[in-house]
mmCIF entry with sequence, helices, sheets and N, C-alpha, C, O atoms, coordinates in Angstrom:
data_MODEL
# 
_entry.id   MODEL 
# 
_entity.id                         1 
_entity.type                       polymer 
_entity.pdbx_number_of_molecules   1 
# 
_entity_poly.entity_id                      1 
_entity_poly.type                           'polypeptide(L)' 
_entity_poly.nstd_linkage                   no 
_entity_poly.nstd_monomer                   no 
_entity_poly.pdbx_seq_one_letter_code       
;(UNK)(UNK)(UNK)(UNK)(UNK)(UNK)(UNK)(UNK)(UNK)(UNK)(UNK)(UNK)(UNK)(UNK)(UNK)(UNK)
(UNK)(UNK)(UNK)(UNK)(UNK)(UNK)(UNK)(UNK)(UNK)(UNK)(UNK)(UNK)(UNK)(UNK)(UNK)(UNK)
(UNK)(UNK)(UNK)(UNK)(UNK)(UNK)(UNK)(UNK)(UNK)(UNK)(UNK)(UNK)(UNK)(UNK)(UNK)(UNK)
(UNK)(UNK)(UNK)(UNK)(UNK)(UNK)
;
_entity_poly.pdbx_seq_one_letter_code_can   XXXXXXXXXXXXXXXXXXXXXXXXXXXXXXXXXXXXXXXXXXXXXXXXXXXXXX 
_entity_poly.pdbx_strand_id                 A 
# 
loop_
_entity_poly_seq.entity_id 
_entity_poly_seq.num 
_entity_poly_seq.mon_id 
_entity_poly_seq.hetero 
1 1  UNK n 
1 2  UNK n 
1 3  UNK n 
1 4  UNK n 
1 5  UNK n 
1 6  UNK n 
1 7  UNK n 
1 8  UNK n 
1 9  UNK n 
1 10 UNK n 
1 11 UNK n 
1 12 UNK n 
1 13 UNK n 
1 14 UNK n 
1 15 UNK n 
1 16 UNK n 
1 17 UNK n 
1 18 UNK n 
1 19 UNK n 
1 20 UNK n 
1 21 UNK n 
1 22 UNK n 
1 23 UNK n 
1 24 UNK n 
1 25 UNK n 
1 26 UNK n 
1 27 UNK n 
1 28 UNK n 
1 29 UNK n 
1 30 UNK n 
1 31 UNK n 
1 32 UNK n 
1 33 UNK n 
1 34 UNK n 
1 35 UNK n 
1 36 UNK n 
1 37 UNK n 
1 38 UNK n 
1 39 UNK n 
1 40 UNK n 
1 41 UNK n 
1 42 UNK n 
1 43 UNK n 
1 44 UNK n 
1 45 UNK n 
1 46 UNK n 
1 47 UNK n 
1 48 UNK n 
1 49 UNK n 
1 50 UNK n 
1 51 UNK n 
1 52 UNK n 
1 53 UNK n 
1 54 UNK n 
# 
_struct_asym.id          A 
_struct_asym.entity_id   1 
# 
loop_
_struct_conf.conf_type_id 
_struct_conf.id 
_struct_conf.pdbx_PDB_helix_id 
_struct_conf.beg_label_comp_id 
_struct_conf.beg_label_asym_id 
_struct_conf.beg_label_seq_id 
_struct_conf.pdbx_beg_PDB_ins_code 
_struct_conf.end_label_comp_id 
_struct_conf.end_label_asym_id 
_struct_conf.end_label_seq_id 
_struct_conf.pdbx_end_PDB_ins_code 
_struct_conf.beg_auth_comp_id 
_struct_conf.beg_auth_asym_id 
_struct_conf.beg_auth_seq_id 
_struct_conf.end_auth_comp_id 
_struct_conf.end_auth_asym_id 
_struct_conf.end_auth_seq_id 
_struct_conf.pdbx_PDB_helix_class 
_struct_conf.details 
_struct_conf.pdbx_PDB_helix_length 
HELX_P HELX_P1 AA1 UNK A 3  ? UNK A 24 ? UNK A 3  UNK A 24 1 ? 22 
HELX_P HELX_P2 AA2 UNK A 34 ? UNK A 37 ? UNK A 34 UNK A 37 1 ? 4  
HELX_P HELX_P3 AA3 UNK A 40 ? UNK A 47 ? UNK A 40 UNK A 47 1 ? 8  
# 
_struct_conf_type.id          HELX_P 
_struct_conf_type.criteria    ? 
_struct_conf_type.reference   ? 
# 
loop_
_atom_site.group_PDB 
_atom_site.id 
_atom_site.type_symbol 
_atom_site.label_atom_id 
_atom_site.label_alt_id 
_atom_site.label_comp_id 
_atom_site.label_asym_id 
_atom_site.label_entity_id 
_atom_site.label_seq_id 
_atom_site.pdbx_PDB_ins_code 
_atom_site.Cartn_x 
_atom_site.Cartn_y 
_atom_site.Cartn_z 
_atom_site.occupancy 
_atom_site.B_iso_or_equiv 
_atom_site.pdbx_formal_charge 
_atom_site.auth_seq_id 
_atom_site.auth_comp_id 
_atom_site.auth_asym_id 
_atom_site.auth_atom_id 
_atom_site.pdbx_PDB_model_num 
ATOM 1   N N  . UNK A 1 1  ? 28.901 96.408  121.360 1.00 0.00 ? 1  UNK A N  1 
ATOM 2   C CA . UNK A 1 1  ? 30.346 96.446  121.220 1.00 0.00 ? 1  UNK A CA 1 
ATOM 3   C C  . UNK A 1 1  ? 30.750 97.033  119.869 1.00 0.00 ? 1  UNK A C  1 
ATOM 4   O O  . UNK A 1 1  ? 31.639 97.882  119.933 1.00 0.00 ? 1  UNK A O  1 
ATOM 5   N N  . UNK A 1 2  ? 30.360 96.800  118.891 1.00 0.00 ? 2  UNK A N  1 
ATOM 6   C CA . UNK A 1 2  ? 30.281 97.003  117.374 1.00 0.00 ? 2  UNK A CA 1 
ATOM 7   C C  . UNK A 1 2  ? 30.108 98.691  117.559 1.00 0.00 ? 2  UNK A C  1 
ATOM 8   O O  . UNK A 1 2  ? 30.945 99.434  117.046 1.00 0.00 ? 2  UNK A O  1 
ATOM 9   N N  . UNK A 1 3  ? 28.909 99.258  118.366 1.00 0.00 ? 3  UNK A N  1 
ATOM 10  C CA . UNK A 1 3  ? 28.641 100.768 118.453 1.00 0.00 ? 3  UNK A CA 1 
ATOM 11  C C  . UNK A 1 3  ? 30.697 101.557 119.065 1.00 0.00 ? 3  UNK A C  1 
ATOM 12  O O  . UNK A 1 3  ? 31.300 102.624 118.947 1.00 0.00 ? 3  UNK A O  1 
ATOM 13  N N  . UNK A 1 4  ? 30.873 100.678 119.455 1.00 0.00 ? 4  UNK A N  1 
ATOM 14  C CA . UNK A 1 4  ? 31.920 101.486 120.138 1.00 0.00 ? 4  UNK A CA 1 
ATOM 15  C C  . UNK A 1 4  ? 33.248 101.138 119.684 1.00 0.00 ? 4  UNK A C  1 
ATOM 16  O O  . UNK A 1 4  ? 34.216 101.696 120.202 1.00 0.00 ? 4  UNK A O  1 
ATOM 17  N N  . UNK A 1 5  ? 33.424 100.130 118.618 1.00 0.00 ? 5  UNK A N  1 
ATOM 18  C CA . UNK A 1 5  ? 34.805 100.277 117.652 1.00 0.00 ? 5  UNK A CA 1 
ATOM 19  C C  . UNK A 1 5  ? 34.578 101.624 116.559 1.00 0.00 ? 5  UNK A C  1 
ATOM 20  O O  . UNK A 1 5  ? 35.398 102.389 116.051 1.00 0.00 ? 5  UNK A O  1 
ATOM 21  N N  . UNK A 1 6  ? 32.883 101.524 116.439 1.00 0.00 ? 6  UNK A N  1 
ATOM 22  C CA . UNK A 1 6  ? 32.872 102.885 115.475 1.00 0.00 ? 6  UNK A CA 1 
ATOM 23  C C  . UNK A 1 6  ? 33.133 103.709 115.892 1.00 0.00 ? 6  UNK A C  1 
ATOM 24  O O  . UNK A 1 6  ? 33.790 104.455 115.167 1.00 0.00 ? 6  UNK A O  1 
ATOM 25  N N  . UNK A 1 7  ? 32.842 104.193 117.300 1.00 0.00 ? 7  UNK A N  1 
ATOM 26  C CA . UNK A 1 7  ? 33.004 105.456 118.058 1.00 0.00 ? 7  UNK A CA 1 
ATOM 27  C C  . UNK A 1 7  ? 34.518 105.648 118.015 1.00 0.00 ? 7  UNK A C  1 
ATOM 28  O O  . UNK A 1 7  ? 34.980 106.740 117.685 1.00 0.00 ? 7  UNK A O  1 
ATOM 29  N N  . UNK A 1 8  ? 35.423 104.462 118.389 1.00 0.00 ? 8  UNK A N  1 
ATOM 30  C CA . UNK A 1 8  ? 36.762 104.743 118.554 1.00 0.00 ? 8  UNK A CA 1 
ATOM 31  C C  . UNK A 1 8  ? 37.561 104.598 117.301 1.00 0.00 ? 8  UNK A C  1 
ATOM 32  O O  . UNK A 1 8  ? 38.728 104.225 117.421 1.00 0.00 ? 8  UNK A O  1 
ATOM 33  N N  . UNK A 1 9  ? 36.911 104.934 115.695 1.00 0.00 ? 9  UNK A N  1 
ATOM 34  C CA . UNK A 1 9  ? 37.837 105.509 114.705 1.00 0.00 ? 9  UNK A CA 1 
ATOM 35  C C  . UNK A 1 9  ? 37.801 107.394 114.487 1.00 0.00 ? 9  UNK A C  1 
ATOM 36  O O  . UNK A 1 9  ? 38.700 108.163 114.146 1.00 0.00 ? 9  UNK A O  1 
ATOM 37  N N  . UNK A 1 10 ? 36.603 107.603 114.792 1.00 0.00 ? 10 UNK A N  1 
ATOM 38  C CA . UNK A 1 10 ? 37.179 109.150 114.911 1.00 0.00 ? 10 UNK A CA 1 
ATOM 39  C C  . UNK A 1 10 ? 37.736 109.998 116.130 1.00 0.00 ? 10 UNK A C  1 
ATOM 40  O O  . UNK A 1 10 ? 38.024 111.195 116.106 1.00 0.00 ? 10 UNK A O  1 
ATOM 41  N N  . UNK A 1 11 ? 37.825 109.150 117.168 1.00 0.00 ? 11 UNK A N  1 
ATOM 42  C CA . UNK A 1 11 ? 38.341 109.178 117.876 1.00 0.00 ? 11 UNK A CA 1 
ATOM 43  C C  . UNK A 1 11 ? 39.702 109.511 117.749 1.00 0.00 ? 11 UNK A C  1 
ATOM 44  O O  . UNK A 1 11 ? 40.248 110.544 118.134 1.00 0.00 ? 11 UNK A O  1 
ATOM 45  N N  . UNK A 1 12 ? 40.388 108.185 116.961 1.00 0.00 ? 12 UNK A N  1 
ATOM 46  C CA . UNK A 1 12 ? 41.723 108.165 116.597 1.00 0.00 ? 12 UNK A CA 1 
ATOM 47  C C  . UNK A 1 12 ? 42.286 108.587 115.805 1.00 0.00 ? 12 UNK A C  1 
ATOM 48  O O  . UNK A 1 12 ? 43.489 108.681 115.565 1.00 0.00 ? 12 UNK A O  1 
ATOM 49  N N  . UNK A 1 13 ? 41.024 109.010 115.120 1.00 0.00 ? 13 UNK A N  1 
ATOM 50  C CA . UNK A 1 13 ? 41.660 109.960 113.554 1.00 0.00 ? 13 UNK A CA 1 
ATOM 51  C C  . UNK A 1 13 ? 41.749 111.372 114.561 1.00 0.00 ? 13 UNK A C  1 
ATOM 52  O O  . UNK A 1 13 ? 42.738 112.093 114.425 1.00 0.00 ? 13 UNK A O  1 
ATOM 53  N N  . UNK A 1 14 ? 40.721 111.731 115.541 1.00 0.00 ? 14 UNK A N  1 
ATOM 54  C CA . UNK A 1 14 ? 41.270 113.409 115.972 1.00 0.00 ? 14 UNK A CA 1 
ATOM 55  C C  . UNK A 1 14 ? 42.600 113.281 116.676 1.00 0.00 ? 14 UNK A C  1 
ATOM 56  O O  . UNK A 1 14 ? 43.463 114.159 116.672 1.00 0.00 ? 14 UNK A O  1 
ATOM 57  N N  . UNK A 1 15 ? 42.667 112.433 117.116 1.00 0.00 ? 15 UNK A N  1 
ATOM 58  C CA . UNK A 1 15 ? 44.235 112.569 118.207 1.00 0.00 ? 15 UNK A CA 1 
ATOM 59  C C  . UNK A 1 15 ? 44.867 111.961 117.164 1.00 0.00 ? 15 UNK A C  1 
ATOM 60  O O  . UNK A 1 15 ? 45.353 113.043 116.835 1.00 0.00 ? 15 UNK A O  1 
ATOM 61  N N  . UNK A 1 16 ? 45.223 111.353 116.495 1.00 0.00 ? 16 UNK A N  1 
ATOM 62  C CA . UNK A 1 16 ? 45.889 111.383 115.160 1.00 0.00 ? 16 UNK A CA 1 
ATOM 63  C C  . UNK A 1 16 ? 46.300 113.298 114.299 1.00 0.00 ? 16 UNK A C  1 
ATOM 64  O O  . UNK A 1 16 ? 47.368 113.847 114.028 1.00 0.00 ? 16 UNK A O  1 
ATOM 65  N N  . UNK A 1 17 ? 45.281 113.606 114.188 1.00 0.00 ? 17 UNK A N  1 
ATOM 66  C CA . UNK A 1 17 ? 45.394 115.248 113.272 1.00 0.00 ? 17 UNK A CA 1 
ATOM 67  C C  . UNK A 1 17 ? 45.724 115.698 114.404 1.00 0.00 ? 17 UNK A C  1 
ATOM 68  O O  . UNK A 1 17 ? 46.789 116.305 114.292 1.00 0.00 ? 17 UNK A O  1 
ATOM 69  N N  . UNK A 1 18 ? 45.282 115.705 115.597 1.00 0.00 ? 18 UNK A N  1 
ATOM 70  C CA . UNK A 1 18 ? 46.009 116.780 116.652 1.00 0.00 ? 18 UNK A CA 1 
ATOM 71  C C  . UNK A 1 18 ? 47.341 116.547 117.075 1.00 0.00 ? 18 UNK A C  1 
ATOM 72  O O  . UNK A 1 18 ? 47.974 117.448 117.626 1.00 0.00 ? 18 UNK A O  1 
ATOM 73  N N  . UNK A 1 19 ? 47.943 115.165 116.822 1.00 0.00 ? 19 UNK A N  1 
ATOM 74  C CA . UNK A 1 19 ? 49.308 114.745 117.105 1.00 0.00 ? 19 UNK A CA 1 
ATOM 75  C C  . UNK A 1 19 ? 50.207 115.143 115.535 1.00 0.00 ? 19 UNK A C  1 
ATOM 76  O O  . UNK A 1 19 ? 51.408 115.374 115.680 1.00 0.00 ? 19 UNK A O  1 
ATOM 77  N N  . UNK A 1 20 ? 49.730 115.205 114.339 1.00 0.00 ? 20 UNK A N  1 
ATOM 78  C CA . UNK A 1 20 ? 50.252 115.614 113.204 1.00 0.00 ? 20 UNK A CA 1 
ATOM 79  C C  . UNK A 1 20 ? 50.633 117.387 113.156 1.00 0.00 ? 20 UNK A C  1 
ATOM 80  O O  . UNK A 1 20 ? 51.608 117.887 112.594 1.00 0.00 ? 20 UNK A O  1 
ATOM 81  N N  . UNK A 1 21 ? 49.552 118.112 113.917 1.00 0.00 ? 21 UNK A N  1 
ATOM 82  C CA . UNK A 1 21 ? 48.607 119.387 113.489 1.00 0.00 ? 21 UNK A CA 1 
ATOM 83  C C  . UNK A 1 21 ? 49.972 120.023 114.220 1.00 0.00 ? 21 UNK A C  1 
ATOM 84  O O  . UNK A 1 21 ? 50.686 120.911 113.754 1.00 0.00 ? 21 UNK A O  1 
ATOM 85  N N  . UNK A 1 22 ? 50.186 119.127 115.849 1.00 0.00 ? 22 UNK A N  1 
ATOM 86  C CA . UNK A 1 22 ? 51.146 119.863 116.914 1.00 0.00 ? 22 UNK A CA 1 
ATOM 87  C C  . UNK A 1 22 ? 52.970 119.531 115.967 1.00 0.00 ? 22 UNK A C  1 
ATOM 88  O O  . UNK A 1 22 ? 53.982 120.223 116.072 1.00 0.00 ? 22 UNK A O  1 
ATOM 89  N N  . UNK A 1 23 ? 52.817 118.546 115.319 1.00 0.00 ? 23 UNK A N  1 
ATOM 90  C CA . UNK A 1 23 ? 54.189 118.499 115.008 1.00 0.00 ? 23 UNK A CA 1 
ATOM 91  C C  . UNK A 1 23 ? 54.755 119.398 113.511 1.00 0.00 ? 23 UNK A C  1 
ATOM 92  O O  . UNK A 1 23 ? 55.888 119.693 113.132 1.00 0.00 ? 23 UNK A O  1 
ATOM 93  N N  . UNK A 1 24 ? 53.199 119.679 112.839 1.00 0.00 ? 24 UNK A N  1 
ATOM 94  C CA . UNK A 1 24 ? 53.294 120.345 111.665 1.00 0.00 ? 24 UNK A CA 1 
ATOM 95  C C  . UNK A 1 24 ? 53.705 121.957 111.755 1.00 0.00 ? 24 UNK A C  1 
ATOM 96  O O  . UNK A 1 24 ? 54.193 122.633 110.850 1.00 0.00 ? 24 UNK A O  1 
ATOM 97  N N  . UNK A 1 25 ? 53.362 122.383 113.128 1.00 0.00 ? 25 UNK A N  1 
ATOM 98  C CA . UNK A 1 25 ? 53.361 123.837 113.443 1.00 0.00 ? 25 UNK A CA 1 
ATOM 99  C C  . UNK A 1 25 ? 54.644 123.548 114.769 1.00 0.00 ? 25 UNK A C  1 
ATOM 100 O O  . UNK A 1 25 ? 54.820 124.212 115.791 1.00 0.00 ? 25 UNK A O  1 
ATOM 101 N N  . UNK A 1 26 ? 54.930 123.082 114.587 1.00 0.00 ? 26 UNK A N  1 
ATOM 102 C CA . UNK A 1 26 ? 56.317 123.414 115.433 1.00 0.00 ? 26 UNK A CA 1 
ATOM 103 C C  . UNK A 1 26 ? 57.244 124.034 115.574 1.00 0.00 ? 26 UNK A C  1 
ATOM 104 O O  . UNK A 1 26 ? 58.061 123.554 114.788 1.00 0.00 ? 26 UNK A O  1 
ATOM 105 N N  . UNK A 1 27 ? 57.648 124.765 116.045 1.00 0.00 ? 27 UNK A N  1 
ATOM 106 C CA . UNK A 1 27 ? 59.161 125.720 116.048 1.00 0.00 ? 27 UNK A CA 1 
ATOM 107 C C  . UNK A 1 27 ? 59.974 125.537 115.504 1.00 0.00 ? 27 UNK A C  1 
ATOM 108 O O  . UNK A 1 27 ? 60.759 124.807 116.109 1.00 0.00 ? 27 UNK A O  1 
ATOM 109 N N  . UNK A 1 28 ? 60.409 125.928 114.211 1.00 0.00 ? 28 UNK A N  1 
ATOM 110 C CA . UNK A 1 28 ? 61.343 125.407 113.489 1.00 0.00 ? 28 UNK A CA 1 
ATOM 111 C C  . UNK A 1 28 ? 62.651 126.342 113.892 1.00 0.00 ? 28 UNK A C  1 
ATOM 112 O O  . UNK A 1 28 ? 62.251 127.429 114.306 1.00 0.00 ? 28 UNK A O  1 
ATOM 113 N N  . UNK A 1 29 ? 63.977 126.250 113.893 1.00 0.00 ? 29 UNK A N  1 
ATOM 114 C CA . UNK A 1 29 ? 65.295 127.216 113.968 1.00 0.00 ? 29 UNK A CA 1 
ATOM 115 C C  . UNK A 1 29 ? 65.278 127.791 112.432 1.00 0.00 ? 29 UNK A C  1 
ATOM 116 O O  . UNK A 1 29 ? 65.096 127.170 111.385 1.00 0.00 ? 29 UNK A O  1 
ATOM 117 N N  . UNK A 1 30 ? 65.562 129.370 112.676 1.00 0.00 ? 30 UNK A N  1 
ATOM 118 C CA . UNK A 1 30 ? 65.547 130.422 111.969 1.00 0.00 ? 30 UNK A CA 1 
ATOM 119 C C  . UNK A 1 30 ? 67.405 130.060 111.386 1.00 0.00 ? 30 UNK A C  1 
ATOM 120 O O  . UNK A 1 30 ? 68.330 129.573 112.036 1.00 0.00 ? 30 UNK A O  1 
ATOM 121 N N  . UNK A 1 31 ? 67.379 130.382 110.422 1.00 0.00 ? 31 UNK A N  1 
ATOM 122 C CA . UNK A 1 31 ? 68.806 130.967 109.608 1.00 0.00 ? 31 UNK A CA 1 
ATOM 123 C C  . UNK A 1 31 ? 68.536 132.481 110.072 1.00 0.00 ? 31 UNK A C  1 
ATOM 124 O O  . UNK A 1 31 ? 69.468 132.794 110.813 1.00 0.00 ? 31 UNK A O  1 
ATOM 125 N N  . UNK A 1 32 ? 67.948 133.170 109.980 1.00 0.00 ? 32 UNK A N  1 
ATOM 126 C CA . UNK A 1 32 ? 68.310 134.619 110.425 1.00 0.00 ? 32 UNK A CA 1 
ATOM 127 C C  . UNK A 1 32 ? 68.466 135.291 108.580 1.00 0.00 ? 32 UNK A C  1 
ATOM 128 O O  . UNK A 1 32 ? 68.166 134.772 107.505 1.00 0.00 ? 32 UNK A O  1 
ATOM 129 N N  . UNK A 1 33 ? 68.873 136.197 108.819 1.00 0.00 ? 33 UNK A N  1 
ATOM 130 C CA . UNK A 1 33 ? 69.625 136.991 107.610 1.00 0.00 ? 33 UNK A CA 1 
ATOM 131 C C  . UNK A 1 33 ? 70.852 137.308 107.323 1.00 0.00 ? 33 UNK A C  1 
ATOM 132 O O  . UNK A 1 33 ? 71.158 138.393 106.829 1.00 0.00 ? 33 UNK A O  1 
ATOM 133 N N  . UNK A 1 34 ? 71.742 136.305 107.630 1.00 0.00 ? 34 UNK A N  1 
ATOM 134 C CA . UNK A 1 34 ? 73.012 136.187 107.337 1.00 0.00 ? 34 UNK A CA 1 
ATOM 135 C C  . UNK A 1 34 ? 73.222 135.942 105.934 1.00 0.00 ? 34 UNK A C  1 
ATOM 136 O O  . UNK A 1 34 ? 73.753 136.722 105.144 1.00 0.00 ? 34 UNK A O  1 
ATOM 137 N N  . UNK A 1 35 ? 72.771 134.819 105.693 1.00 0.00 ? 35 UNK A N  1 
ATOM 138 C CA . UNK A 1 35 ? 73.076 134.537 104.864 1.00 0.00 ? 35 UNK A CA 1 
ATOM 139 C C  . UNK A 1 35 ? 72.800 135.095 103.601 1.00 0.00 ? 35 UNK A C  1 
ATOM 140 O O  . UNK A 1 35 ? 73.535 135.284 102.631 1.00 0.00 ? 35 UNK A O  1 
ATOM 141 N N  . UNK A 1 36 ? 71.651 135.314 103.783 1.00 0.00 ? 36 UNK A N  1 
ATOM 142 C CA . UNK A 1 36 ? 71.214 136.618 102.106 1.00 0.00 ? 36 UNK A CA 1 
ATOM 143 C C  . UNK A 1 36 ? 72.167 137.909 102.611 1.00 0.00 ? 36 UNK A C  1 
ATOM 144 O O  . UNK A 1 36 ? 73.210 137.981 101.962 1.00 0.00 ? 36 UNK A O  1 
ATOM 145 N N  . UNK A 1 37 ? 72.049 138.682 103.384 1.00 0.00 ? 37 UNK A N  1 
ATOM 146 C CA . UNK A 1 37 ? 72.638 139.516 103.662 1.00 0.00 ? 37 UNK A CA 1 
ATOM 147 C C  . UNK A 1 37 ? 74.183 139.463 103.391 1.00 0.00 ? 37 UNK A C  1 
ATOM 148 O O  . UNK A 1 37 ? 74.738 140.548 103.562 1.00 0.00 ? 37 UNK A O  1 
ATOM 149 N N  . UNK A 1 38 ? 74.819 138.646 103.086 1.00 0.00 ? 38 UNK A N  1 
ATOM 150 C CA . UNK A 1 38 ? 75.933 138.402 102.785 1.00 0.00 ? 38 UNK A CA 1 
ATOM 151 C C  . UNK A 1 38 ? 76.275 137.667 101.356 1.00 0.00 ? 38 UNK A C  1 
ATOM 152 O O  . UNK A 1 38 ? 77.382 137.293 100.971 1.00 0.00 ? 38 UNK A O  1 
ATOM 153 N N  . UNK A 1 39 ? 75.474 137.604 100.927 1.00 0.00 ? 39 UNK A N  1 
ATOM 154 C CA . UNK A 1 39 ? 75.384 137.114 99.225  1.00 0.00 ? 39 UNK A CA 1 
ATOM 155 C C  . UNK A 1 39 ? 75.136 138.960 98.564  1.00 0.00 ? 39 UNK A C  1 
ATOM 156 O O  . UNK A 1 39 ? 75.714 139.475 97.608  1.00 0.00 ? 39 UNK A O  1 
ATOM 157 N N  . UNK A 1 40 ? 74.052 139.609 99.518  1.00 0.00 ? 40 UNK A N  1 
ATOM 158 C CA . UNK A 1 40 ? 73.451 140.612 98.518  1.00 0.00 ? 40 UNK A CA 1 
ATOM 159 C C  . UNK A 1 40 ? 75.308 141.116 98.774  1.00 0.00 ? 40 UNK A C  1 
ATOM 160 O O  . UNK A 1 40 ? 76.029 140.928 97.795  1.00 0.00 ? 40 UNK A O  1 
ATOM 161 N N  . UNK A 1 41 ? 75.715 141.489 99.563  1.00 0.00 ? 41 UNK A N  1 
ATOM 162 C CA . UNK A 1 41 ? 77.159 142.447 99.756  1.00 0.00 ? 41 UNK A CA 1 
ATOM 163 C C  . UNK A 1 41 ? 77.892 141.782 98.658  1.00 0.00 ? 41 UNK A C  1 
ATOM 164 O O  . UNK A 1 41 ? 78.244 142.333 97.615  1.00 0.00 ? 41 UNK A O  1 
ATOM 165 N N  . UNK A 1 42 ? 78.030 140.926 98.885  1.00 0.00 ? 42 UNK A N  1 
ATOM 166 C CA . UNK A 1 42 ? 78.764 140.069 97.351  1.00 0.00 ? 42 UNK A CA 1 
ATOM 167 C C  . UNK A 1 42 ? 78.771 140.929 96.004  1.00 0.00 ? 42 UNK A C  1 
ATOM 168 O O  . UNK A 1 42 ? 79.692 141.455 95.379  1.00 0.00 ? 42 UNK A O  1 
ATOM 169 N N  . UNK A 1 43 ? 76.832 140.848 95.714  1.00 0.00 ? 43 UNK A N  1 
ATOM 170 C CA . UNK A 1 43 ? 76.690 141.209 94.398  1.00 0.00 ? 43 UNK A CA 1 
ATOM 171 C C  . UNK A 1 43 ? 76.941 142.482 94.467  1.00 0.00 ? 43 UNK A C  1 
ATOM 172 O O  . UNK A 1 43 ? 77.259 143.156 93.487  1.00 0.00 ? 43 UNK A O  1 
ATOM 173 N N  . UNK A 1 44 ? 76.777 143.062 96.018  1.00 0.00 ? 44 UNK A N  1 
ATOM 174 C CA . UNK A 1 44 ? 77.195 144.818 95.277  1.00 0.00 ? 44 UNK A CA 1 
ATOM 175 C C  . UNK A 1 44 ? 78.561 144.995 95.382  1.00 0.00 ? 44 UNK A C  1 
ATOM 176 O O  . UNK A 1 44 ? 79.059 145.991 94.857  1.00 0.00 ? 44 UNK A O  1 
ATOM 177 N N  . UNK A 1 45 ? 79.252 144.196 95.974  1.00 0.00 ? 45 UNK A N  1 
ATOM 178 C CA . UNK A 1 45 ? 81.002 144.643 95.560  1.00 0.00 ? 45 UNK A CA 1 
ATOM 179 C C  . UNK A 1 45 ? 81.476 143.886 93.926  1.00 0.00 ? 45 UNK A C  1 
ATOM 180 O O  . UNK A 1 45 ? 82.646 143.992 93.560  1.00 0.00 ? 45 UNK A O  1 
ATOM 181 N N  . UNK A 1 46 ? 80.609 143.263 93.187  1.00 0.00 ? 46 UNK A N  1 
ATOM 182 C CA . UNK A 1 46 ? 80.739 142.837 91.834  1.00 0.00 ? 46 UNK A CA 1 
ATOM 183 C C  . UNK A 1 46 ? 79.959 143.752 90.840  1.00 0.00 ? 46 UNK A C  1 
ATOM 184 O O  . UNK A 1 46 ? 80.102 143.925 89.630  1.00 0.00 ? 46 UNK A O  1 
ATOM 185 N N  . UNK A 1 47 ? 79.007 144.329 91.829  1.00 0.00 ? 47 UNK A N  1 
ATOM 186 C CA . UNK A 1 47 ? 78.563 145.487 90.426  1.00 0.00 ? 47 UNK A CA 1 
ATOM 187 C C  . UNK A 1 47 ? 79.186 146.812 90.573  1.00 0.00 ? 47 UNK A C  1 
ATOM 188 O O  . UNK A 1 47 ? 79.272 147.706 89.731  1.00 0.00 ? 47 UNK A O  1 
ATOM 189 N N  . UNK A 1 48 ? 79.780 146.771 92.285  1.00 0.00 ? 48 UNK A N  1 
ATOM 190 C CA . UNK A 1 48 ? 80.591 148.206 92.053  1.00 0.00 ? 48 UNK A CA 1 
ATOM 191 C C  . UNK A 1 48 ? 82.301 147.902 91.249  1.00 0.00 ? 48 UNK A C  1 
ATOM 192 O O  . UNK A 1 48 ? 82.892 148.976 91.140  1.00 0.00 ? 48 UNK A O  1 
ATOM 193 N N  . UNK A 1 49 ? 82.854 147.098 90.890  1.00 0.00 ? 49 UNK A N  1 
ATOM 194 C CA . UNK A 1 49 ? 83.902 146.964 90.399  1.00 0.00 ? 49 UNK A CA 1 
ATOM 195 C C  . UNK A 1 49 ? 83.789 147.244 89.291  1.00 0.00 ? 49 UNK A C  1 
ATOM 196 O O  . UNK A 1 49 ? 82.626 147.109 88.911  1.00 0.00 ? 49 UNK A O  1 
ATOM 197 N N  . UNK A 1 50 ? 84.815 147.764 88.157  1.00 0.00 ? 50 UNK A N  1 
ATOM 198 C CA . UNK A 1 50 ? 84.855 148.363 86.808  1.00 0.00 ? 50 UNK A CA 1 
ATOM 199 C C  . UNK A 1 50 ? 84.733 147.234 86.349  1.00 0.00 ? 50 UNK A C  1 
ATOM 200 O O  . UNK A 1 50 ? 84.910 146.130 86.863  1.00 0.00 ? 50 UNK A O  1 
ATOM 201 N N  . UNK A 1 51 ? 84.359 147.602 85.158  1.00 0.00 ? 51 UNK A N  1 
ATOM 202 C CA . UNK A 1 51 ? 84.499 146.419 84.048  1.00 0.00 ? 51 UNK A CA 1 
ATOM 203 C C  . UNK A 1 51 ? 85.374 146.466 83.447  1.00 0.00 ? 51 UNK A C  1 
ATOM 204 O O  . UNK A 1 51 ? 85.817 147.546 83.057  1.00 0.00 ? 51 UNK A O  1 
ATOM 205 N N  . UNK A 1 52 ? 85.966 145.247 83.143  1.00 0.00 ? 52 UNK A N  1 
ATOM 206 C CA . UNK A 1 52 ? 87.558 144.775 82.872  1.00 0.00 ? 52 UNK A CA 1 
ATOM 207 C C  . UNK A 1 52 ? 87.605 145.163 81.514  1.00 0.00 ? 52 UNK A C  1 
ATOM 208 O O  . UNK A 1 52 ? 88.747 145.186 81.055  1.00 0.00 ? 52 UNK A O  1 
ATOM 209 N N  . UNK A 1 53 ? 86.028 145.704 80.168  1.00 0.00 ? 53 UNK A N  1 
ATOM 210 C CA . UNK A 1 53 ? 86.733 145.932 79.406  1.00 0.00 ? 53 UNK A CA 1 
ATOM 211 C C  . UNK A 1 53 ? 86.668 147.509 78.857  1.00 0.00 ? 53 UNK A C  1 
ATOM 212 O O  . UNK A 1 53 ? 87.052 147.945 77.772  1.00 0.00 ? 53 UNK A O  1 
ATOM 213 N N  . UNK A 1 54 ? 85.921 148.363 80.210  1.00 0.00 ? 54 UNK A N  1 
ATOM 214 C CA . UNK A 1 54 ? 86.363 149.581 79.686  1.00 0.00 ? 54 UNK A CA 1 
ATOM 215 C C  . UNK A 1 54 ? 87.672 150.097 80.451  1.00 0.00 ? 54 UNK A C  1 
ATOM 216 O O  . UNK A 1 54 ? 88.201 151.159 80.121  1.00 0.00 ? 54 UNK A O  1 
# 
């Protein structure tokens, strides 16, 4: 009996890492490129504007 509590800790450690492994690599939702893409337009309508002190 003793042979087979040992058997059933690595047991539980692999379906343990394979239940971690599947949730670690999961599909996460993308932002896309909105959002940088719309910061960079920002900075170039602030570097194309004159400077206020020439």
């Amino acid at each position: 009996m003793g042979a087979l509590v040992w058997l059933l800790i690595p047991l539980v450690a692999a379906v343990g890492a394979g239940l971690w492994g599947s949730w670690a690599n999961r599909t996460r939702r993308t932002r896309g490129d909105g959002p940088e893409l719309d910061g960079y337009a920002r900075f170039r309508a602030a570097m194309e504007r004159p400077h206020p002190g020439t």
